[in-house]
N, C-alpha and C positions, 0 to 999 in steps of 0.2 A: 604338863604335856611334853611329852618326848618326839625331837623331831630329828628326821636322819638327812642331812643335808648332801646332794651331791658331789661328788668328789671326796668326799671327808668318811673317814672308816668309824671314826667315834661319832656318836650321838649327844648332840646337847638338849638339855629340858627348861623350857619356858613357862615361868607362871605366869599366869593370865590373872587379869585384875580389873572388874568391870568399872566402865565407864560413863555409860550412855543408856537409854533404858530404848528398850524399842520404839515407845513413841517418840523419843527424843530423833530418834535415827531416821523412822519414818518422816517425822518432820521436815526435818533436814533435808531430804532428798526431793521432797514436792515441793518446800520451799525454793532450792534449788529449778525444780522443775518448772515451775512457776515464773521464776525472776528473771531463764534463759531468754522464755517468748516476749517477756516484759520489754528488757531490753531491748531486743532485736526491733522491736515493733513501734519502741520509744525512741530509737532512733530514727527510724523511718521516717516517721514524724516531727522529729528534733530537727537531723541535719537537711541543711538548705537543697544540697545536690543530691537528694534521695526524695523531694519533692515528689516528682516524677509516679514514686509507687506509691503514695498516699492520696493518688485522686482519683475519683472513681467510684467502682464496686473493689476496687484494689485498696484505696482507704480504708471503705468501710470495711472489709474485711480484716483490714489490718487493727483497725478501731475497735474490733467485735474481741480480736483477740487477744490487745491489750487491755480491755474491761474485762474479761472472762480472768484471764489469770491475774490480772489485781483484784480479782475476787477472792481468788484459792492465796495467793500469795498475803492478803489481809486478814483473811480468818483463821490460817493454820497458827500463828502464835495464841489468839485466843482459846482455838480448839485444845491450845497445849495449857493455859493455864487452867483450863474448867477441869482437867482432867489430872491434873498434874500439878496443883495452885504451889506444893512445898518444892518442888523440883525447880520449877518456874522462877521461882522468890529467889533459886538457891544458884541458880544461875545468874539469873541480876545481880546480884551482890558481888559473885565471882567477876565478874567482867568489870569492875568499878577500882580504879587504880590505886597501886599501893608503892610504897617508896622503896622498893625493889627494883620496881618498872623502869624506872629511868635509865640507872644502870642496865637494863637488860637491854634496851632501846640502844645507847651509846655502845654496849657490845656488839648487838646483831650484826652490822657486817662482816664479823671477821667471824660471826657463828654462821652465817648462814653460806659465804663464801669459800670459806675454810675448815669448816666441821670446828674451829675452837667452842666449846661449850664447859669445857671442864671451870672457868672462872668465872662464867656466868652467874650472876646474882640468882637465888634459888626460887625458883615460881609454882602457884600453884597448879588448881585442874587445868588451869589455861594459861600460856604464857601472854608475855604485855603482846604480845605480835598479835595472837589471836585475840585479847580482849579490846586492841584497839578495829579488830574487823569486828567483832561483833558489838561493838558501842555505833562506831559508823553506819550499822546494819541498822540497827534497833533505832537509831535518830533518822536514819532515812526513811525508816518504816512508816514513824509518826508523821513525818513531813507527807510522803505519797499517802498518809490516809487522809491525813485534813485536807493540803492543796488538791489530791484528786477525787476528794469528792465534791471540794468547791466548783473544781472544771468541769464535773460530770454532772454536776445535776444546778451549779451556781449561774452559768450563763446567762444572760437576759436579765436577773436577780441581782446577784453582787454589782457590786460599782465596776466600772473598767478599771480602773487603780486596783483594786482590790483584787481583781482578776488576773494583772498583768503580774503581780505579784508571786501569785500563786503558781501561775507560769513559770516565773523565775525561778522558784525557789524549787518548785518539784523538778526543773530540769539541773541544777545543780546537786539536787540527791542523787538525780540520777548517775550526772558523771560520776559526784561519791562514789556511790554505788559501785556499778560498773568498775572501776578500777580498782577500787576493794576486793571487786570478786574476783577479776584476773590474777589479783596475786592471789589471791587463795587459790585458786584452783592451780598454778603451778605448783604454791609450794606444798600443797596435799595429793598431786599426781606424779609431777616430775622430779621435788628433791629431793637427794636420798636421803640429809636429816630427818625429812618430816615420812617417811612413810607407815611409822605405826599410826597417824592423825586417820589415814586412810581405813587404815586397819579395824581403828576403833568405830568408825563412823559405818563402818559395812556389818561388824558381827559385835559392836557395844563395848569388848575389851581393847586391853593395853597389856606389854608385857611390863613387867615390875622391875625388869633393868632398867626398861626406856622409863619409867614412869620415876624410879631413881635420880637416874640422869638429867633430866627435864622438868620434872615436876615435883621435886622434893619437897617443897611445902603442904603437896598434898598426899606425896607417899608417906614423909616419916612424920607429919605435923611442923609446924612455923620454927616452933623451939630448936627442934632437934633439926632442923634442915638450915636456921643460920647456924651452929652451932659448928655442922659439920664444912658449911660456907666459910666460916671464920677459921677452921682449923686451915682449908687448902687456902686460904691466902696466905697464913703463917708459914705454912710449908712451903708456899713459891719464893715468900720472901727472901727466905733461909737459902732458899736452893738458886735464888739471883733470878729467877724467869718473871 
């Protein structure tokens, strides 16, 4: 794809290099859509000084609309595996740590506040950044399905212990949660590192520079992307940086 950027008389050509499959995208975005009202409405309900709008027809309403979208928000992973089982399995795996990550972790600040990426440990479809929101995601998911349907339908039934528990634990996914997605949504709307993430998650592709730069393990394969990792540390060495 040839693109003609403003200001600039020459044209540069981007190859595009898919990512995401539509339902994967689709997903993503009602997931999203889903987790916004979640929150909002799990707050309400959570903090002390927000009391106030959960009693009432203003509860329930608010109760109507945090059962509604933990409904959409629980089944859209499953609607992805019936339809998607190898895709599904293949993203699991991906998001499960490798000894890369640590290193990429101990770098992050100085990539994410400095653009340094060049001596970043090489990662794959997902960096550790993103596979630690989406393990967090995926363990909170579990958690809000067991604990909320203990709460939803367990009352009266489970023991109080067993109840207060469930309490506990599904509001602590939730701050999880919640704070996971803050930083995701900045660093997929406002940073300038991340905005092919954007890119990919609205039309499926990636350009193959960024996917170079960033995801070497899954542009050139494991081999050839430490290979090429081991060459630029030789070379900083040499050069004192």
């Amino acid at each position: 794809m040839t693109v003609q950027l403003r200001g600039r008389a020459e044209a540069i050509t981007i190859q595009w290099i898919p990512k995401y499959t539509l339902l994967e995208r689709v997903g993503h975005w009602l997931h999203t859509a889903s987790f916004v009202p979640l929150a909002i409405t799990g707050m309400v309900l959570y903090f002390p000084f927000l009391q106030p709008l959960a009693q009432g027809a203003a509860g329930e309403f608010f109760r109507l609309v945090h059962r509604a979208a933990a409904v959409i928000f629980g089944v859209l992973p499953v609607i992805y595996f019936i339809f998607q089982p190898r895709r599904f399995i293949m993203n699991i795996r991906e998001f499960l740590p490798s000894k890369e990550d640590i290193g990429w972790l101990r770098g992050a600040p100085a990539y994410y506040l400095f653009g340094r990426h060049e001596a970043m440990p090489p990662q794959g479809r997902f960096n550790a950044g993103e596979k630690l929101n989406g393990l967090v995601m995926i363990i909170a998911w579990v958690i809000f399905g067991i604990t909320g349907l203990l709460m939803w339908f367990g009352k009266g039934i489970a023991s109080p212990e067993l109840f207060r528990w469930a309490v506990l634990l599904h509001d602590l996914a939730m701050i999880a949660s919640v704070c996971m997605f803050l930083v995701h949504l900045y660093l997929a709307v406002a940073h300038p590192l991340m905005w092919a993430a954007l890119v990919s998650m609205r039309f499926g592709v990636t350009s193959a520079e960024y996917a170079a730069e960033h995801h070497a393990k899954w542009y050139y394969g494991p081999k050839r992307a430490m290979e090429i990792y081991e060459a630029r540390k030789r070379e900083a060495a040499r050069s004192g940086h």
